[in-house]
PASEBA-1860 file (N, C-alpha, C; in nm, 3 decimals):
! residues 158
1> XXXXXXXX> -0.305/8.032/2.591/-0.380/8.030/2.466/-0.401/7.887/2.416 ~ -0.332/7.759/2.493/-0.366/7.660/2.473/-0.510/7.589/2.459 ~ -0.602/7.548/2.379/-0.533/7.437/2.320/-0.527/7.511/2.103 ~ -0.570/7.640/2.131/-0.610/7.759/2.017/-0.454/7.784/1.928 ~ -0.319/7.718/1.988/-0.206/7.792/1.947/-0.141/7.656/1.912 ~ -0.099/7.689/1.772/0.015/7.508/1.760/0.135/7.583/1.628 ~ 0.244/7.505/1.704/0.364/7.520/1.546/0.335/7.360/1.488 ~ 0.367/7.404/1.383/0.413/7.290/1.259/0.555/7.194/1.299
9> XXXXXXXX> 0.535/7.106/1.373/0.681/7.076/1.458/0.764/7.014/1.307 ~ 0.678/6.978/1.194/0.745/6.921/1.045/0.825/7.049/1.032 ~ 0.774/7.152/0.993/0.816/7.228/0.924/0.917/7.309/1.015 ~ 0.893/7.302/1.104/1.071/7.370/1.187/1.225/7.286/1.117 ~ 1.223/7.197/1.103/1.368/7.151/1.046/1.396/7.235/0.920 ~ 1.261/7.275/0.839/1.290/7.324/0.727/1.289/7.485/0.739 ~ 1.293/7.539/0.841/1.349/7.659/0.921/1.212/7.752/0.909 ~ 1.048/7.700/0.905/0.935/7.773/0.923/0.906/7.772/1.039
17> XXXXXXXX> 0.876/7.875/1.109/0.876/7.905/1.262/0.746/7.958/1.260 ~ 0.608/7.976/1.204/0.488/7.992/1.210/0.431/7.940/1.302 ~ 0.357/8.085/1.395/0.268/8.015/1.500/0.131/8.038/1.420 ~ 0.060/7.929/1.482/-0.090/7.942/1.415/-0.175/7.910/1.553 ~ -0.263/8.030/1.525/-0.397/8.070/1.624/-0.512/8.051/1.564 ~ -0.573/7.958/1.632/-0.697/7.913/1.577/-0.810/7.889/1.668 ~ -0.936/7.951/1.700/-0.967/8.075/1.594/-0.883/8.191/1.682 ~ -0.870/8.306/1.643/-0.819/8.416/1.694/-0.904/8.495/1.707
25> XXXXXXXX> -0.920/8.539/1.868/-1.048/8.642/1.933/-0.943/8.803/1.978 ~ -1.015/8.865/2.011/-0.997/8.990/2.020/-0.834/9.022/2.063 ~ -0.873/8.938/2.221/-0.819/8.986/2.325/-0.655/8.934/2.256 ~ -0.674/8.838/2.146/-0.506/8.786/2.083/-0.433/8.958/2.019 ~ -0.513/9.036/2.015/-0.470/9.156/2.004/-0.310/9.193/2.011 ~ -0.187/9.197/1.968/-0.061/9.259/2.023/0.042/9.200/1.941 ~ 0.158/9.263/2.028/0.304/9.241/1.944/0.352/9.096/1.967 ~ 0.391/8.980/1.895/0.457/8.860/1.956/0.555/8.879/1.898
33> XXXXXXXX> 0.691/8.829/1.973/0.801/8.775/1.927/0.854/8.615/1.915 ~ 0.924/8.595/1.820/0.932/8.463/1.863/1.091/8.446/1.811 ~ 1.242/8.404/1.873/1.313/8.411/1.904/1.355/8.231/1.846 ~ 1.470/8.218/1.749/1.515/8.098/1.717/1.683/8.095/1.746 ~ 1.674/7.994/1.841/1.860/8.019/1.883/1.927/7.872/1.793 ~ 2.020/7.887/1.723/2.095/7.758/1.653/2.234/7.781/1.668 ~ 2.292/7.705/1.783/2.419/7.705/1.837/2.421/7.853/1.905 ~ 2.530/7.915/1.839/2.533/8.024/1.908/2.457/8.149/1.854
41> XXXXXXXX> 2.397/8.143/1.760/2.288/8.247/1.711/2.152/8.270/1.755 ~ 2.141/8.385/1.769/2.010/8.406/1.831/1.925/8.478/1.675 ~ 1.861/8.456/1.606/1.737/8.550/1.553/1.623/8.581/1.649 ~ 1.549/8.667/1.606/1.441/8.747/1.656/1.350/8.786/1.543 ~ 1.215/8.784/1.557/1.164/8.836/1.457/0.968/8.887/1.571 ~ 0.958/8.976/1.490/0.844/9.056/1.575/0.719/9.053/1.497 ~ 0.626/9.068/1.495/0.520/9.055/1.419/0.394/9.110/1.516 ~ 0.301/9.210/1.496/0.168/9.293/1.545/0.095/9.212/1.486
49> XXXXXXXX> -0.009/9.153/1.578/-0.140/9.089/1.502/-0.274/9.195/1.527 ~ -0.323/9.257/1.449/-0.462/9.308/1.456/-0.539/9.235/1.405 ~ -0.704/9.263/1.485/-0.788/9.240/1.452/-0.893/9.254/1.417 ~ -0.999/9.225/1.306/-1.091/9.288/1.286/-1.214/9.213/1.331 ~ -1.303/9.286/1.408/-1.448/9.154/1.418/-1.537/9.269/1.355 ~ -1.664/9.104/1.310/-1.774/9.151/1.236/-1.894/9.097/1.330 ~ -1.954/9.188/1.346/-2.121/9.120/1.450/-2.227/9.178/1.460 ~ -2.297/9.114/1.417/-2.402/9.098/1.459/-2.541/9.130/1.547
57> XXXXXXXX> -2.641/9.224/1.519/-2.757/9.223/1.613/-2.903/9.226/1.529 ~ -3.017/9.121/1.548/-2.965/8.988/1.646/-2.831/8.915/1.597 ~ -2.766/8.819/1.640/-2.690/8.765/1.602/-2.715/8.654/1.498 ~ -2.607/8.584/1.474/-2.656/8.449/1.304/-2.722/8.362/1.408 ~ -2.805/8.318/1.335/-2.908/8.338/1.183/-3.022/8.447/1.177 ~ -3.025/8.537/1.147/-3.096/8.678/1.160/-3.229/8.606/1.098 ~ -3.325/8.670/1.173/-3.493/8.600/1.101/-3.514/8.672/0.989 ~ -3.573/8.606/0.872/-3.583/8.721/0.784/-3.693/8.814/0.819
65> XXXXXXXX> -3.715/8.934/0.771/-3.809/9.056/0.777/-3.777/9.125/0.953 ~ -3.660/9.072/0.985/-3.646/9.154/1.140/-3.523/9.218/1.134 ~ -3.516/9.370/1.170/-3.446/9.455/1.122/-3.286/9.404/1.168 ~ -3.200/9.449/1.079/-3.043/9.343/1.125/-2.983/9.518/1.115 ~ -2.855/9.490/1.234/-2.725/9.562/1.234/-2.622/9.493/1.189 ~ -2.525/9.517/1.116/-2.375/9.482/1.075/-2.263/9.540/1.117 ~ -2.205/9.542/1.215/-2.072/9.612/1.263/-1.995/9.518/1.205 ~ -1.844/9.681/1.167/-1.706/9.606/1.139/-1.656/9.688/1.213
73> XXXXXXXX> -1.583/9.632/1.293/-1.432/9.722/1.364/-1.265/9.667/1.369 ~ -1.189/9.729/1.376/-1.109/9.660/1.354/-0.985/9.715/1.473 ~ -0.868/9.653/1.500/-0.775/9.694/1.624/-0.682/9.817/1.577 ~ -0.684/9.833/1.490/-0.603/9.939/1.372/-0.613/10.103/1.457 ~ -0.505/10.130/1.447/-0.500/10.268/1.520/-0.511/10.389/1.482 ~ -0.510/10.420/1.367/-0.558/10.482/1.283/-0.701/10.532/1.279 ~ -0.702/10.629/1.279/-0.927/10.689/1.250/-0.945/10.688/1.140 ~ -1.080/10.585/1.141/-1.150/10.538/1.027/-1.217/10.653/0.921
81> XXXXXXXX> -1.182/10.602/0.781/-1.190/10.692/0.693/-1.370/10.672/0.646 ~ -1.382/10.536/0.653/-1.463/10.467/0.531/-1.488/10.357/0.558 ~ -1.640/10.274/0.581/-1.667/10.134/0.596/-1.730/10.105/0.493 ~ -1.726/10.053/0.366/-1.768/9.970/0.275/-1.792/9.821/0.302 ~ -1.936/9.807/0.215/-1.993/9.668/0.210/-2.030/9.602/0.099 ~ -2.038/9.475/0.100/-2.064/9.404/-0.059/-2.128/9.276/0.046 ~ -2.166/9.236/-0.041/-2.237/9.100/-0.069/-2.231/9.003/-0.251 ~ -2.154/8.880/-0.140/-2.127/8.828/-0.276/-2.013/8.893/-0.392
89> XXXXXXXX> -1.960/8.927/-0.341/-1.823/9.022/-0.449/-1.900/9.067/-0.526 ~ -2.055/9.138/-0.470/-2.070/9.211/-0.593/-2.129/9.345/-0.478 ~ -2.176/9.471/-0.538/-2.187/9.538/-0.384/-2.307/9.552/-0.372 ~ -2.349/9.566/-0.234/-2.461/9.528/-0.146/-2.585/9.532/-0.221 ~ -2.695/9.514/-0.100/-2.814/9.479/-0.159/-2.866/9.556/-0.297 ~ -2.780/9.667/-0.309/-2.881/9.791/-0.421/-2.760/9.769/-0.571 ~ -2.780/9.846/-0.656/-2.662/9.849/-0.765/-2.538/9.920/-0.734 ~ -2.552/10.036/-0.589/-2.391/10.062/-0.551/-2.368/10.040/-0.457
97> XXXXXXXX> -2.215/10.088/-0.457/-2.144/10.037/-0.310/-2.219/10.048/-0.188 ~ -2.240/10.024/-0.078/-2.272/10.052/0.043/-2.162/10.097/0.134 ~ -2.103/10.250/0.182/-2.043/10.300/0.245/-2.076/10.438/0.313 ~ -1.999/10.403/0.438/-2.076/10.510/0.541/-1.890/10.530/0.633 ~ -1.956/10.648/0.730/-1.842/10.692/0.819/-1.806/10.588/0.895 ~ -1.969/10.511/0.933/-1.938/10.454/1.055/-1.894/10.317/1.019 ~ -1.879/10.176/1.080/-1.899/10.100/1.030/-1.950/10.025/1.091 ~ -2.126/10.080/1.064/-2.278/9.975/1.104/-2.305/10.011/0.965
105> XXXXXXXX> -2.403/9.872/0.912/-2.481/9.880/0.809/-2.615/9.821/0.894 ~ -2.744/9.889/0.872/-2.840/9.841/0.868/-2.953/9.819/0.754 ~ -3.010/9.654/0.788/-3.118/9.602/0.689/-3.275/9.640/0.718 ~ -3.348/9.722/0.703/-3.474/9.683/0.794/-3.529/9.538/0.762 ~ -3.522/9.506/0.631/-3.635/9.368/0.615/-3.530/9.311/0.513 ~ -3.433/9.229/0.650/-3.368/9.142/0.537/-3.416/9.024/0.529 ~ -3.413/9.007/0.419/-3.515/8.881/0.300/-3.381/8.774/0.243 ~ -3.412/8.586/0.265/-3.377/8.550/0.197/-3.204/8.576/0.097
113> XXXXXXXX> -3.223/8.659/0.004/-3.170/8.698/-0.085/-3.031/8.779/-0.019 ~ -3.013/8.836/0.094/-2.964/8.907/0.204/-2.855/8.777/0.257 ~ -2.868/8.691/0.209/-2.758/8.539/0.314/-2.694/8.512/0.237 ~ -2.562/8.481/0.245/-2.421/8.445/0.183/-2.340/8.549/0.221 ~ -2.247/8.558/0.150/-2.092/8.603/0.195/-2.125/8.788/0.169 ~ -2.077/8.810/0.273/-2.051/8.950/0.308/-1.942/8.989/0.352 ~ -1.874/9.103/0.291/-1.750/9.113/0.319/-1.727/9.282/0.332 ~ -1.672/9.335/0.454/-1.670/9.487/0.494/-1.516/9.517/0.467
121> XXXXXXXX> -1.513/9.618/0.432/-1.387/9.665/0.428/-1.389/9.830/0.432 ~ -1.277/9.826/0.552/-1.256/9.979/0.607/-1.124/10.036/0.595 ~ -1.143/10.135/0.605/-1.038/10.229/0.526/-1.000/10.376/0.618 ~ -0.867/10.340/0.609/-0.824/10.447/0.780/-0.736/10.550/0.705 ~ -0.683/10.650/0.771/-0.695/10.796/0.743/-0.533/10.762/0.726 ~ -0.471/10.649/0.768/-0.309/10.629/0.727/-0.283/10.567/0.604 ~ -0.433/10.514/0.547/-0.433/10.471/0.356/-0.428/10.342/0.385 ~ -0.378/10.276/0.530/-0.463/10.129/0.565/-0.598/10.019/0.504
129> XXXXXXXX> -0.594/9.988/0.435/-0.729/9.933/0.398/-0.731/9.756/0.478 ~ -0.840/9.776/0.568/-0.817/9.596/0.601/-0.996/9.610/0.605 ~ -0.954/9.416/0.589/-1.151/9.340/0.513/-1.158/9.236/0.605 ~ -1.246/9.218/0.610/-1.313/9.067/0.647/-1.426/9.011/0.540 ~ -1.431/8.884/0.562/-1.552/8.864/0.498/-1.650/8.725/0.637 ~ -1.736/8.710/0.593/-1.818/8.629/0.651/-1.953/8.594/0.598 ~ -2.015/8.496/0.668/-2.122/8.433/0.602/-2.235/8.450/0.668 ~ -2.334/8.519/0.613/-2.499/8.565/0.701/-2.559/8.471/0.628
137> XXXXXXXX> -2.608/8.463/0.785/-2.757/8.315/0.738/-2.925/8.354/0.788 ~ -2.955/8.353/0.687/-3.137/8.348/0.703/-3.225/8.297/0.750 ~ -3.318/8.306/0.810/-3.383/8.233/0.863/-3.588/8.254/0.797 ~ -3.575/8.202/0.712/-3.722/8.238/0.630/-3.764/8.151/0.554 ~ -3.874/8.192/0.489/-3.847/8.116/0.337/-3.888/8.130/0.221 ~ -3.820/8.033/0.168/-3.810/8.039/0.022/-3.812/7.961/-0.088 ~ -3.959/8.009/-0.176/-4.056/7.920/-0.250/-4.100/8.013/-0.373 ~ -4.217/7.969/-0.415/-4.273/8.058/-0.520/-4.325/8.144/-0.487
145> XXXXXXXX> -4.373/8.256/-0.516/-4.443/8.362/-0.537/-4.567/8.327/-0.496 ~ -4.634/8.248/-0.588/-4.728/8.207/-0.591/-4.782/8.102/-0.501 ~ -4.843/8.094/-0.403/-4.872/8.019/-0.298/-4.969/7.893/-0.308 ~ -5.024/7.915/-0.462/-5.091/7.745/-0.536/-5.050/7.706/-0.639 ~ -4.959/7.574/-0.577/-4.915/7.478/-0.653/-5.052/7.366/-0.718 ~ -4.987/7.361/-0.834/-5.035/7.192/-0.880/-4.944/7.111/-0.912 ~ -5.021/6.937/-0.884/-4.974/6.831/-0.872/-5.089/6.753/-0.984 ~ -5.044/6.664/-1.067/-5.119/6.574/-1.108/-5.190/6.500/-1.020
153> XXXXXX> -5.315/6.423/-1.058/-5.340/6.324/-0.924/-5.240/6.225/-0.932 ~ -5.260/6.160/-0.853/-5.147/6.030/-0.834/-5.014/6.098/-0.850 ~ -4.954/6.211/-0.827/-4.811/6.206/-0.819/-4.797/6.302/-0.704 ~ -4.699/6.324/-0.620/-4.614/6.419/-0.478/-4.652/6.558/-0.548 ~ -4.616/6.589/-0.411/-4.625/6.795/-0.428/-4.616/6.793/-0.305 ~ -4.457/6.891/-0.341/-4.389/6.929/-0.204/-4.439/7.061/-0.215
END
């Protein structure tokens, strides 16, 4: 998992034994142990990492007005109750939540207004709730309404 995996070699004297995975892909999926011996003591401590991915079709930067998919899945063993969506901590494109069985959301004509932070959160039949969030980017644009500008003479107009 090198060069993705590092301890804090500071913070071991002060007895933090944190491994950090960076970024963490699927396949980091499972149980680690990690084992601290001082003289004659052994600790042990165990820890399950799951994971959740969020993706994409097409993938970032989605064009605007071309229809987008949103999958969330997550490594959780449990059968999914509930996939909820928001945008912007506030919820999705309409005035309510966006939630379904599955967890695809589709846009047909996402616009502009559709890019920034999106965040799914699913909900499993053991009362589990795990989220992600992430950042959708647009590809369009965005101006006035109105497609004739004025400019004084003698001055710019962008």
């Amino acid at each position: 998992m090198k060069p993705r995996v590092s301890l804090q070699d500071s913070a071991l004297r002060n007895g933090n034994f944190s491994l950090r995975i960076d970024p963490v892909r699927s396949e980091d999926v499972g149980l680690y142990e990690a084992q601290v011996k001082y003289k004659t003591e052994v600790h042990s401590c165990l820890v399950e990492l799951g994971v959740i991915t969020v993706t994409l079709s097409p993938p970032n930067p989605v064009i605007e007005n071309e229809l987008l998919l949103m999958s969330c899945n997550s490594s959780h063993r449990a059968s999914l109750v509930e996939t909820c969506w928001f945008h912007d901590k506030h919820p999705g494109p309409t005035s309510r939540t966006l939630c379904s069985l599955s967890g695809t959301l589709s846009i047909l004509h996402p616009a502009m207004s559709d890019a920034g932070s999106w965040h799914c959160q699913l909900r499993y039949s053991d009362k589990e709730i795990i989220s992600a969030t992430f950042n959708l980017q647009i590809l369009g644009f965005e101006g006035p309404t109105n497609p004739v500008v004025y400019a004084a003479a003698g001055s710019a107009a962008d």
